[in-house]
VEXZA-826527 format. One record per residue (C-alpha): residue number from 1; residue in one letter; z, y, x. Coordinates in steps of 0.5 Angstrom, whole numbers. Layout:
REM VEXZA-826527
ATOM;zamar;voke;zz;yy;xx
ATOM;NUM;a;Z;Y;X
...
END
This chain:
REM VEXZA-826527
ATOM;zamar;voke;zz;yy;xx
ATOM;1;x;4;-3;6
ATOM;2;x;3;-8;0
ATOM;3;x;7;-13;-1
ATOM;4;x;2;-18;-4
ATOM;5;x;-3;-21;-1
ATOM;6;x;-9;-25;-3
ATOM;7;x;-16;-28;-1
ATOM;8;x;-22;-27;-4
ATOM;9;x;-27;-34;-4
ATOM;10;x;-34;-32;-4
ATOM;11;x;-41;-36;-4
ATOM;12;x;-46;-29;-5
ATOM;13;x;-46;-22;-5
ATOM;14;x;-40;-22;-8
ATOM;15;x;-41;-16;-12
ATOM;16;x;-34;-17;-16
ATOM;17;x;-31;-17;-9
ATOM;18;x;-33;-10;-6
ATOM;19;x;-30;-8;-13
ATOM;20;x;-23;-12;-11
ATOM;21;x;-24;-9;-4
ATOM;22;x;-25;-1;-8
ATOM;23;x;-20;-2;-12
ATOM;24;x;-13;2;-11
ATOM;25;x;-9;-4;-11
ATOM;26;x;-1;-6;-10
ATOM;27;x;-4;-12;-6
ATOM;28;x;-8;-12;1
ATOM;29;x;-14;-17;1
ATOM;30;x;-12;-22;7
ATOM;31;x;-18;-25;8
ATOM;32;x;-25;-27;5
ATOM;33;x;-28;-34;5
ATOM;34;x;-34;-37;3
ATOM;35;x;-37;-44;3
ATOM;36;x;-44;-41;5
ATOM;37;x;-45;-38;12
ATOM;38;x;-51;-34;11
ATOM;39;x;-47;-30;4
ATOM;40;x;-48;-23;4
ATOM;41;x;-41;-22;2
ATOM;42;x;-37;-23;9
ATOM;43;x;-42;-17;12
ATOM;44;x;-40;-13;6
ATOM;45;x;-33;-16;8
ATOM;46;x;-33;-14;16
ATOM;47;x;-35;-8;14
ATOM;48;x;-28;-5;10
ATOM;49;x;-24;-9;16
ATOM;50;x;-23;-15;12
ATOM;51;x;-23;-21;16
ATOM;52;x;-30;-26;14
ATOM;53;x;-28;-33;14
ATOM;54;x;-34;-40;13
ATOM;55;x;-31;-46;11
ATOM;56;x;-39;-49;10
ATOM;57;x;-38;-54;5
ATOM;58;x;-45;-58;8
ATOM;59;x;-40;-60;14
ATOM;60;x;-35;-64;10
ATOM;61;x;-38;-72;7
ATOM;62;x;-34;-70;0
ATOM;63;x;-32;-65;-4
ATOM;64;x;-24;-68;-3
ATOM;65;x;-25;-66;5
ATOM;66;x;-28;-60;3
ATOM;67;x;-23;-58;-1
ATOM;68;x;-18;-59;4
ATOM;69;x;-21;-56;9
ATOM;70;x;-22;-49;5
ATOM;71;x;-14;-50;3
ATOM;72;x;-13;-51;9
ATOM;73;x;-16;-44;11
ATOM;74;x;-13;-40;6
ATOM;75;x;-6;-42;8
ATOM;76;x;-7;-39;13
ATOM;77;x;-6;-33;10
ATOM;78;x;-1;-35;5
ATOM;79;x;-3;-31;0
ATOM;80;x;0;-29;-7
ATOM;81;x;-7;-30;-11
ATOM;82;x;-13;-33;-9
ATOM;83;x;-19;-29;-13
ATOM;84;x;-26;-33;-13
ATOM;85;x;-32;-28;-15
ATOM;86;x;-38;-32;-15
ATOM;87;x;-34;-38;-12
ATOM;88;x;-40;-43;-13
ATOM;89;x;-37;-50;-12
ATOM;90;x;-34;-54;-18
ATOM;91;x;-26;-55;-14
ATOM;92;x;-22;-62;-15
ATOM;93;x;-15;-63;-19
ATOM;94;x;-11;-63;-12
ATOM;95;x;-15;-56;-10
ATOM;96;x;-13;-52;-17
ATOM;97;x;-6;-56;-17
ATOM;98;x;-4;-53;-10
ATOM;99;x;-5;-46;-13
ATOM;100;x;-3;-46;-19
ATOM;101;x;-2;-39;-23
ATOM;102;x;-4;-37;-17
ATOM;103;x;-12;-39;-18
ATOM;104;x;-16;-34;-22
ATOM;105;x;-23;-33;-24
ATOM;106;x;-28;-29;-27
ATOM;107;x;-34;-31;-31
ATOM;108;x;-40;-28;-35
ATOM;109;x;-38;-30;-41
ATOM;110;x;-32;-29;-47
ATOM;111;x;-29;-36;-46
ATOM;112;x;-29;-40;-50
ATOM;113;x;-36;-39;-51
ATOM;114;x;-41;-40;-46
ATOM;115;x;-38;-45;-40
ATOM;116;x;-43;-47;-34
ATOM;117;x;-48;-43;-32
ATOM;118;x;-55;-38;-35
ATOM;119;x;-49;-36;-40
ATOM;120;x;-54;-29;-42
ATOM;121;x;-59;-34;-43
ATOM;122;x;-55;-38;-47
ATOM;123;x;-52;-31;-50
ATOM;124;x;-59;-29;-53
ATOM;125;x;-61;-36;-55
ATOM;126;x;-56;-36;-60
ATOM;127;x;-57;-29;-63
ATOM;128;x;-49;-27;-62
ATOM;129;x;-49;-20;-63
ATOM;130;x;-42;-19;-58
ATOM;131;x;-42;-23;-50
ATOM;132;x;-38;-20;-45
ATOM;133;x;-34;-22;-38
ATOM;134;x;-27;-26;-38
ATOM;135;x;-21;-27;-32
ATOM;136;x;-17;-32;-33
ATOM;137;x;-13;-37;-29
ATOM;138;x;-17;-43;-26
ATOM;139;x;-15;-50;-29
ATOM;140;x;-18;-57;-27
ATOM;141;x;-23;-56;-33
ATOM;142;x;-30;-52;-31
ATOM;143;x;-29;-45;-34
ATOM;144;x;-23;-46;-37
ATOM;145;x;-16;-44;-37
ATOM;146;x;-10;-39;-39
ATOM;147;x;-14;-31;-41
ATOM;148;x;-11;-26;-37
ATOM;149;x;-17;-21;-40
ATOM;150;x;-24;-20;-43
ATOM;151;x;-29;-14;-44
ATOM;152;x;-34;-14;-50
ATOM;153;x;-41;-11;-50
ATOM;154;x;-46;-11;-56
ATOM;155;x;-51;-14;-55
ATOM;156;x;-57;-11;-57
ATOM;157;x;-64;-13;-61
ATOM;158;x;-69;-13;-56
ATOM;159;x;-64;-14;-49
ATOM;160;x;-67;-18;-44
ATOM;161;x;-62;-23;-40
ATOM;162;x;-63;-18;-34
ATOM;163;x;-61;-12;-38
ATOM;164;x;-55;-16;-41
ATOM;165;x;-53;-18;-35
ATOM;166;x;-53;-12;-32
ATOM;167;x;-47;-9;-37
ATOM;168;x;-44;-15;-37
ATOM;169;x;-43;-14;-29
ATOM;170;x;-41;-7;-30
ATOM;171;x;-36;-9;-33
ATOM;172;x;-33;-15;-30
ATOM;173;x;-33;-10;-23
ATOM;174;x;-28;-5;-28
ATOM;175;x;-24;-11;-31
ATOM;176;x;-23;-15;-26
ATOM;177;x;-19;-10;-21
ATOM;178;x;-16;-10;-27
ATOM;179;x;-13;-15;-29
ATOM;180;x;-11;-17;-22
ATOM;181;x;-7;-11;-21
ATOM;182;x;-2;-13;-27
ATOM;183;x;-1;-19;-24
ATOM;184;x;1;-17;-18
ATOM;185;x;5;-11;-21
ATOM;186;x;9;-18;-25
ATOM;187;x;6;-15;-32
ATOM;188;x;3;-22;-33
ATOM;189;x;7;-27;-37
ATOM;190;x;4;-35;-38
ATOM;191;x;8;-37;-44
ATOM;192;x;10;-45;-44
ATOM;193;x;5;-45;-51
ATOM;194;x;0;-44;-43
ATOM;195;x;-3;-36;-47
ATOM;196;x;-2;-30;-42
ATOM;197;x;3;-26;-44
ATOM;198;x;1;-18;-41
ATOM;199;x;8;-13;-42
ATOM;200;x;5;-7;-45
ATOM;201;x;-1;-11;-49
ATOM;202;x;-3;-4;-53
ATOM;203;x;-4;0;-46
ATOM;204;x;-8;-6;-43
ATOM;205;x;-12;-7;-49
ATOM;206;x;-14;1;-48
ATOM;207;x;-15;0;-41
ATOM;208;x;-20;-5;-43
ATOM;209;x;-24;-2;-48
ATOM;210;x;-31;0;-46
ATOM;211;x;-36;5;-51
ATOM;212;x;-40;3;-55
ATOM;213;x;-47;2;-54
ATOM;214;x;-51;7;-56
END
């Protein structure tokens, strides 16, 4: 059996969850806890043996009872890490202090550009000729904090946002297990300069690179 843990918040599909779920990962997913009662994800959860949690954040007056009620729910399980995969509520400073290191986070962009939301739209609009996806540990600041990984795609002359965003979701599916699988393997080293650090760096990069668009 694993001996790491983790739990999985979601808020929709949870597509990048069914990714987790599938990879071949030192660690069990100990549960999964969404803020939306009705988010396609916790079916798709249910379905692989994985115990489906709600935490509806319309139940609570404030953000900080929220919060608390949803660290409250994920002690339960005591996990090693806590994943969010299209977690979409903005978490207090107490919430992401709580779980500091162990909180990461996955966004369609490569950070530090293209915080917040319609990062594709925004990617497009800007003419950048290379967007991607990046994991990275979870601070107070939206979309920011230490990088643990990043995947590249070019972005061609005549893309559309859904196609765009169809390359880049493949990619955070394949990078994402990825990155958390070194760190439950111990090979990810936050450095007092607050930059990742991953052991056998030239090996990561060659297992991040993708093809080149044709």
């Amino acid at each position: 059996m694993a001996d790491k843990s983790i739990v999985i918040l979601i808020s929709g599909r949870g597509s990048n969850m069914e990714a987790i779920l599938a990879a071949a990962l030192p660690a069990r997913v100990a549960a999964v806890i969404s803020n939306n009662p009705d988010a396609r994800g916790l079916a798709v959860a249910a379905a692989r043996g994985v115990t489906p949690v709600v935490v509806d954040h319309r139940r609570y007056a404030d953000r900080a009872r929220f919060d608390a009620a949803l660290a409250a729910e994920i002690d339960r399980y005591a996990p090693d890490l806590v994943a969010l995969a299209g977690f979409m509520r903005i978490l207090t400073g107490a919430f992401v202090a709580r779980y500091d290191r162990r909180l990461v986070n996955i966004h369609p962009s490569l950070l530090p550009a293209f915080p917040g939301l319609d990062t594709h739209r925004r990617a497009l609009a800007a003419g950048v000729w290379i967007h991607g996806c990046t994991v990275h540990f979870v601070t107070p600041a939206v979309d920011d904090g230490p990088i643990i990984a990043q995947a590249a795609v070019p972005v061609a002359p005549d893309d559309t946002e859904e196609r765009l965003a169809a390359r880049v979701l493949a990619e955070e599916h394949r990078i994402y297990p990825q990155a958390i699988r070194w760190i439950c393997e111990g090979r990810i080293v936050l450095g007092p300069d607050n930059r990742v650090q991953v052991r056998d760096r030239g090996q990561a990069l060659g297992a991040l690179v993708s093809p080149p668009l044709d």
